[in-house]
C-alpha positions in Angstrom: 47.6 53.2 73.4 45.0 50.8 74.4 46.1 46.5 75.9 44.4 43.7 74.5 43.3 41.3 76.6 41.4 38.5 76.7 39.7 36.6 79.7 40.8 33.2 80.5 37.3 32.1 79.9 37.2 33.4 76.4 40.6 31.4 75.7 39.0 28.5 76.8 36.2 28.6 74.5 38.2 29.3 71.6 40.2 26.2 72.5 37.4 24.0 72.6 36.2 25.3 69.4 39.3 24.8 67.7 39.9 21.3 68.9 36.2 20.2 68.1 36.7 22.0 64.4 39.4 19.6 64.2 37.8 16.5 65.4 35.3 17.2 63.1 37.7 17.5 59.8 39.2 14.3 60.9 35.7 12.3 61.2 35.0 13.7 58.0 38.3 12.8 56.0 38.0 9.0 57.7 34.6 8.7 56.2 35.3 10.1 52.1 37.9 7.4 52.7 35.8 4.7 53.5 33.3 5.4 50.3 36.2 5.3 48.1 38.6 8.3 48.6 42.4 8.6 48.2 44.1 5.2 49.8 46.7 5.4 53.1 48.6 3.2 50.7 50.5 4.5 47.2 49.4 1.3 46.2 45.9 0.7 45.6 46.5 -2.8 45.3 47.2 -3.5 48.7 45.1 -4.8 51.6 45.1 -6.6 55.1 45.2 -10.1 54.2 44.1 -10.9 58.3 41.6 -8.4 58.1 37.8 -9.5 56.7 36.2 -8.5 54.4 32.9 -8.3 52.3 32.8 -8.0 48.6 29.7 -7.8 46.2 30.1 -8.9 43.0 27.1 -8.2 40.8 26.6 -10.6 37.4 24.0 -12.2 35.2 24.7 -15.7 35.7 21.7 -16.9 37.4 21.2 -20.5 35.9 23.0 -23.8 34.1 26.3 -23.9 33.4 27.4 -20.5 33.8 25.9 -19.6 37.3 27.4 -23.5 38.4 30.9 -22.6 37.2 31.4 -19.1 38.8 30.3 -20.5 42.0 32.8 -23.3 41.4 35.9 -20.6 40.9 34.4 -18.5 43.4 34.6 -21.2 46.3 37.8 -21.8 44.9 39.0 -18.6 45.7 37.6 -18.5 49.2 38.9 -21.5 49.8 42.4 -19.6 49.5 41.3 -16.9 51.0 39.2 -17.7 54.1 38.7 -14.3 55.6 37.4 -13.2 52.0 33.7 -13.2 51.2 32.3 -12.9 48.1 28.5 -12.0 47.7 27.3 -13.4 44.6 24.4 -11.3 43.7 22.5 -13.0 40.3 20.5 -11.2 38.2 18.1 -12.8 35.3 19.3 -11.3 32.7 22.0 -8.3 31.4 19.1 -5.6 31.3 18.3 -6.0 35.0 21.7 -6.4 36.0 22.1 -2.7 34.3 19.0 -1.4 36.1 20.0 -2.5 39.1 23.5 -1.0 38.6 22.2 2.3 38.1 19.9 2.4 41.1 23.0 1.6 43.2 25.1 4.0 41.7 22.3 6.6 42.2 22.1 5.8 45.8 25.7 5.7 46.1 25.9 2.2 47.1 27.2 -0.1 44.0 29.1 -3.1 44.0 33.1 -3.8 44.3 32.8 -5.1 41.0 30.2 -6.0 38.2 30.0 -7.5 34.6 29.5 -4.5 32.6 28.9 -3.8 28.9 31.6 -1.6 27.1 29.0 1.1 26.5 27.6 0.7 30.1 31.4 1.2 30.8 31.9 4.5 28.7 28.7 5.9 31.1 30.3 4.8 34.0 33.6 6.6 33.4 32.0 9.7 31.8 30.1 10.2 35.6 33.2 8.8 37.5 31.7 5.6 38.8 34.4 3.2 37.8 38.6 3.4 38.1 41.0 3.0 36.0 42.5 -0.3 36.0 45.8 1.1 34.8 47.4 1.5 38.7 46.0 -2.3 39.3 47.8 -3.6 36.7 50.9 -1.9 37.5 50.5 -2.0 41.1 52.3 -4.6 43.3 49.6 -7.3 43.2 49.0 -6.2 39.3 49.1 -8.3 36.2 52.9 -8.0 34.8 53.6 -6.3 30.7 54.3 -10.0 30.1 51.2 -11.7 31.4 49.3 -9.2 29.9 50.3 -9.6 26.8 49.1 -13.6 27.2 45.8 -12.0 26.7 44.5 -11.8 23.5 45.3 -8.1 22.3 41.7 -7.6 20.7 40.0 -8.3 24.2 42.6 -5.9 26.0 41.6 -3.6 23.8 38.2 -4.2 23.9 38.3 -3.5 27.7 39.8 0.4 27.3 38.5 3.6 27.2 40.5 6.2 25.4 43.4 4.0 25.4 42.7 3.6 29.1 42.0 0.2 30.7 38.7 0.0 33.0 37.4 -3.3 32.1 39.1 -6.6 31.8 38.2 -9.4 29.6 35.3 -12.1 31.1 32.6 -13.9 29.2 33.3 -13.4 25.5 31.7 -15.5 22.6 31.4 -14.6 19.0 29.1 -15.5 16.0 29.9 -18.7 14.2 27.3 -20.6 11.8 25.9 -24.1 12.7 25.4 -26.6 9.9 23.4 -29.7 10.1 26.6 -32.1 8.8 25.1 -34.8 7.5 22.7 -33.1 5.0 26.1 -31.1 3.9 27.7 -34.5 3.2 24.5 -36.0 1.3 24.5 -33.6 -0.8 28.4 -33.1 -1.2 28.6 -29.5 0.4 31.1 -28.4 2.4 30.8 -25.5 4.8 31.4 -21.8 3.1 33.8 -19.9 3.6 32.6 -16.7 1.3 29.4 -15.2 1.6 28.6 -16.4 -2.1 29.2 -19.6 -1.4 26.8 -19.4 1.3 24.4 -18.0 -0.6 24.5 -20.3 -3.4 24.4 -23.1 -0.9 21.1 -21.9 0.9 19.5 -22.4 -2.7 21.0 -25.7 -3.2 19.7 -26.8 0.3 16.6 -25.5 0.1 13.6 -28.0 -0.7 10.5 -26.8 -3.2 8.2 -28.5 -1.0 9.0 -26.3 1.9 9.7 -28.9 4.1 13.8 -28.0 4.7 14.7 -24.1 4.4 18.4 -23.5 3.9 18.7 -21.1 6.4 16.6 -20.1 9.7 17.6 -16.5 10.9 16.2 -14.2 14.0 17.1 -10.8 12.1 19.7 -8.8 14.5 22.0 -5.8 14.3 25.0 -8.4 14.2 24.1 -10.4 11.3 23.5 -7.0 9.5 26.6 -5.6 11.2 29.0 -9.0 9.6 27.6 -8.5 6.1 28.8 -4.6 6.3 32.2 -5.2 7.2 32.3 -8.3 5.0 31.5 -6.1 1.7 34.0 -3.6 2.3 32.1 -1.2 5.1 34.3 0.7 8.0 33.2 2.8 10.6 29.9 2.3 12.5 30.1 5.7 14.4 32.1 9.3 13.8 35.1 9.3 15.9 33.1 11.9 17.6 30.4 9.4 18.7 28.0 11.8 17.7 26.9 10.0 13.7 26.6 7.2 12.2 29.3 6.5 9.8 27.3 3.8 8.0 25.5 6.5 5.9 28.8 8.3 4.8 30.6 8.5 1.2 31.0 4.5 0.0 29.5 3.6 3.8 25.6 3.7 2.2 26.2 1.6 -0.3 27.6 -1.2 1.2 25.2 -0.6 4.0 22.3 -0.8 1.8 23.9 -3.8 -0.3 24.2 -5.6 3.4 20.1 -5.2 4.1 19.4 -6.6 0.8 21.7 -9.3 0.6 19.6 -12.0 2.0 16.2 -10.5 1.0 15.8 -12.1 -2.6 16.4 -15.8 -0.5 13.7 -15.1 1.8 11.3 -14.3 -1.1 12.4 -17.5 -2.7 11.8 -20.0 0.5 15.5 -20.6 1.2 15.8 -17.8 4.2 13.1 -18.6 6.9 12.8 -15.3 9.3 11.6 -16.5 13.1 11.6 -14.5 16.2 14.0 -15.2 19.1 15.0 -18.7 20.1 12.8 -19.9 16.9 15.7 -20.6 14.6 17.2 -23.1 17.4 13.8 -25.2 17.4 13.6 -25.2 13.6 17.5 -26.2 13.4 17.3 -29.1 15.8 14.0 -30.4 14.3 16.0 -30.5 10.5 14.3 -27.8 9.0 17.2 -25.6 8.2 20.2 -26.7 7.4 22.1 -23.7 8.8 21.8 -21.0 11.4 23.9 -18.1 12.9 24.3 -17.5 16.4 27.3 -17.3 19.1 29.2 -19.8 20.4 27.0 -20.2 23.7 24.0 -21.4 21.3 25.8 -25.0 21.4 25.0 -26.8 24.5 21.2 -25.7 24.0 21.5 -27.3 20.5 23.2 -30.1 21.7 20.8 -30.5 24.4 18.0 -30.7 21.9 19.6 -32.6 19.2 20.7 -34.9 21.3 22.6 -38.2 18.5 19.5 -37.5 16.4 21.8 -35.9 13.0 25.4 -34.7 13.3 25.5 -31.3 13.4 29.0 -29.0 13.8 30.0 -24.8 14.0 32.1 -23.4 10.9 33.2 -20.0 11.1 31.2 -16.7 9.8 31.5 -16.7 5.4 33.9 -13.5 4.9 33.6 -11.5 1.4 35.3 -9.2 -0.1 36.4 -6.5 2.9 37.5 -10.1 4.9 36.3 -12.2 7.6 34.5 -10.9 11.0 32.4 -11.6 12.8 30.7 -10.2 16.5 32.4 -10.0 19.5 29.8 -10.8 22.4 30.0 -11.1 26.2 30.9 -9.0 29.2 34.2 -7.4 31.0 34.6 -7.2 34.6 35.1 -3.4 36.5 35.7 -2.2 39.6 33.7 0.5 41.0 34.2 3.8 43.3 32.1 4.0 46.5 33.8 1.5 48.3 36.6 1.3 50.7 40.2 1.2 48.9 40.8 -1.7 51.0 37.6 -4.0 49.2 38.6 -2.4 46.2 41.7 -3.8 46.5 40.7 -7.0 47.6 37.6 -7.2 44.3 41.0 -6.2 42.2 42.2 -9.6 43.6 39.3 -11.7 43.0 39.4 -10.0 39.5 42.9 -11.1 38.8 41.9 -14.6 39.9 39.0 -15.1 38.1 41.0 -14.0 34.7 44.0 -16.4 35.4 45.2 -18.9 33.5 43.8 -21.9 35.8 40.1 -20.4 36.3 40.1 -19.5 32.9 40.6 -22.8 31.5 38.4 -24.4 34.0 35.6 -21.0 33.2 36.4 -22.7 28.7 35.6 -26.0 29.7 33.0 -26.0 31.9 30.5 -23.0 30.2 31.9 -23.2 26.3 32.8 -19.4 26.4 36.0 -18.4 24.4 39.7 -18.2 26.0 40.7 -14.8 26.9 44.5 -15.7 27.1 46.7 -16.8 24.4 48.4 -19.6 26.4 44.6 -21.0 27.8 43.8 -21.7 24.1 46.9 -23.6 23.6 47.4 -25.6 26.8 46.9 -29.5 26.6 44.1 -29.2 28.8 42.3 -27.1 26.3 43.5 -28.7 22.9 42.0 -31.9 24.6 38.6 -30.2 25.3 38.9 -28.6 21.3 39.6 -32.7 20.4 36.7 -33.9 22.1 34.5 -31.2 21.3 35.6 -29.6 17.8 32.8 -27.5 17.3 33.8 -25.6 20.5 37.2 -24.6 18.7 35.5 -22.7 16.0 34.5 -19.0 17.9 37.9 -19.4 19.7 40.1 -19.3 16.1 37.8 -16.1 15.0 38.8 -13.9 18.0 41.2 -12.1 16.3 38.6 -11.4 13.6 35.8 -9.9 16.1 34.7 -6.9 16.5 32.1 -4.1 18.7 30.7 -2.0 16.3 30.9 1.1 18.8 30.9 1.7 22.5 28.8 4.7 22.7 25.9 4.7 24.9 23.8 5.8 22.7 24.7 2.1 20.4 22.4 0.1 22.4 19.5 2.0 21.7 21.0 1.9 18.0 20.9 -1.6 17.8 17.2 -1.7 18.3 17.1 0.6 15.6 18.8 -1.4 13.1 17.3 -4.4 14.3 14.2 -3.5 13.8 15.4 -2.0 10.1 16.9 -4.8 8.7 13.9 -7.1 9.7 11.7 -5.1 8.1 13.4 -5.1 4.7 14.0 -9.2 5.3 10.1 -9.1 5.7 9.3 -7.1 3.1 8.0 -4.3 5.3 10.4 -1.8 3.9 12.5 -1.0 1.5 16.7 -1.0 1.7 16.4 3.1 0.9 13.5 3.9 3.4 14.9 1.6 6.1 18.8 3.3 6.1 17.2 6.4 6.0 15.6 5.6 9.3 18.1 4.0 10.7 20.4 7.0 10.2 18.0 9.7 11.4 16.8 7.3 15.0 20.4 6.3 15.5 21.7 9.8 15.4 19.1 10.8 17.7 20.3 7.9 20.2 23.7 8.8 19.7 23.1 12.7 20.9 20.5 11.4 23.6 
């Protein structure tokens, strides 16, 4: 039979290995948790309120109104919270903002928190680059089952992902029409309320001598989008996310109907087509009686019309499948690689910056819509709506608003039919040749 032994200086050097192994695993552990790992706490809500901290918070609101009111809210909150910091970091416009967002996420330094699109959203989940809001809102510093349900259900919902929430309701506006009000009341018209109304109203307003159009329109996916689900269409997409749904069984037809429904107008002078911003310049210099844009178009109306005419916001026409119209505007997430701690702490300033009081202050001060129930009906706000009524108009169609689909592939979809339905408007292209197009890029987007 043969001893094993071992030399003290062998024991020693196994030791030393050992205890530097587990240094090692430590260091490593400490670290995952900084960039976002599993939190010391159950709840991820929690934080040291006497500890500093940093937080980035990446947006689009980089001039007027909007960029002077989320500064306003954000001082507010570091007022309150003086060993908080929040970066503001303002981007020019929502394309950037998601360029810039994916550069960060590829280099594995993002924000705390971002406005993001819904189908930016659906990307971010699908790679694992945003939580779940659903242990926030239950968590200790969460948003209760009764405050939650002060928010309007349709932007809740708007906010989840397979029934899961990972964005929260921010900056939402939808699609209302303008009217010039005094040419309405000279010639005894009141604002429509069905499409065939409208459309018989365009004629009426509409001068031979070209010098007043009834309508000026920049040609988008929305407008197209509202006349769809206003004849009767459903779905956009499959429930797969992989077709369009436009194209299927009664779909086409109402789809088709929708691209020529303002086409024979624009032939006869009463539809005037521009290009961006054109329609606002030709509306506020009394050339069209009516345009069709969100809610946000008002103050640069109003800043360009000035007390020269009267001119108001009526809701979109509905038609035979019922009213709707676009739901517009960003959420608010909360993204992995970051500390749970400044998580935590962005979940805060997320919570504030939906509230109640900012949110009514946020109405007021940038003519967004209220993304709580008991905003829209405060005293505060029904003044606002009394001074201003036009600015109650988007906020009593938010029930009615819709996203046509939050796959990722959409946005490049929305280009597609864009660029379709402006093309039969123009008389480039015909309703047939146009959906057929539409179907076969959008697919491709969808399966991109």
């Amino acid at each position: 039979m043969y001893r094993k032994w071992f030399h003290p200086t062998f024991v020693l050097l196994v030791l030393s290995i050992l205890l530097l192994s587990a240094c090692g695993t430590t260091a490593d552990n400490n670290n995952q948790s900084n960039q976002g790992g599993t939190s010391n706490s159950s709840d991820p809500t929690s934080f040291d309120a006497n500890k500093k901290y940093s937080i980035n918070f990446w947006e689009a609101f980089a001039t007027g109104a909007n960029k002077t009111a989320l500064e306003g809210l954000t001082k507010q909150y570091m007022d309150k919270h003086p060993n908080v910091k929040i970066n503001l970091q303002a981007y020019d416009s929502y394309p950037t903002l998601q360029t810039k967002l994916n550069a960060a996420i590829a280099a594995k330094n993002p924000p705390a928190i971002a406005q993001v699109y819904e189908s930016w959203a659906v990307q971010y989940k699908q790679n694992s680059n945003i939580v779940s809001l659903k242990p926030y809102l239950d968590g200790k510093n969460g948003i209760s089952e009764t405050d939650r349900a002060d928010f309007y259900p349709s932007l809740l919902k708007d906010g989840q992902i397979d029934g899961e929430q990972y964005m929260m309701p921010f900056n939402k506006s939808d699609e209302v029409v303008y009217y010039n009000a005094d040419v309405l009341k000279k010639n005894n018209i009141t604002p429509p309320t069905s499409w065939e109304e409208m459309l018989k109203d365009l004629t009426k307003l509409t001068k031979s001598d070209g010098s007043q159009w009834g309508l000026s329109i920049t040609p988008s996916v929305d407008e197209w989008s509202i006349l769809y689900k206003a004849m009767g269409g459903k779905d956009f997409v499959t429930t797969d996310g992989q077709k369009v749904a436009f194209t299927q069984d009664n779909n086409k037809t109402t789809a088709k109907a929708a691209l020529d429904a303002l086409t024979p107008l624009v032939k006869s002078g009463a539809v005037h087509v521009t290009k961006q911003y054109g329609w606002q310049n030709d509306f506020a210099s009394q050339k069209a009686a009516f345009g069709i844009s969100t809610v946000a178009s008002y103050s640069f109306l109003k800043s360009s019309i000035k007390d020269s005419f009267k001119f108001d916001q009526a809701a979109i026409p509905g038609g035979p499948g019922g009213q709707y119209t676009v739901l517009y505007g960003t959420n608010l997430s909360l993204f992995k690689g970051v500390s749970d701690d400044t998580r935590a702490v962005a979940w805060d300033y997320l919570k504030f910056l939906t509230g109640k009081e900012a949110n009514s202050t946020f109405v007021q001060k940038t003519g967004y819509l209220p993304i709580r129930q008991s905003v829209y009906n405060s005293p505060e706000l029904q003044a606002y709506y009394a001074k201003t009524p036009a600015r109650k108009v988007g906020s009593d169609q938010i029930n009615n608003a819709f996203v046509a689909s939050i796959q990722p592939g959409w946005q490049k979809c929305r280009d597609v039919i864009t660029n379709g339905y402006t093309s039969v408007l123009n008389g480039q292209s015909t309703s047939d040749a146009a959906l057929t197009k539409m179907e076969q890029q959008c697919n491709d987007a969808l399966n991109g």
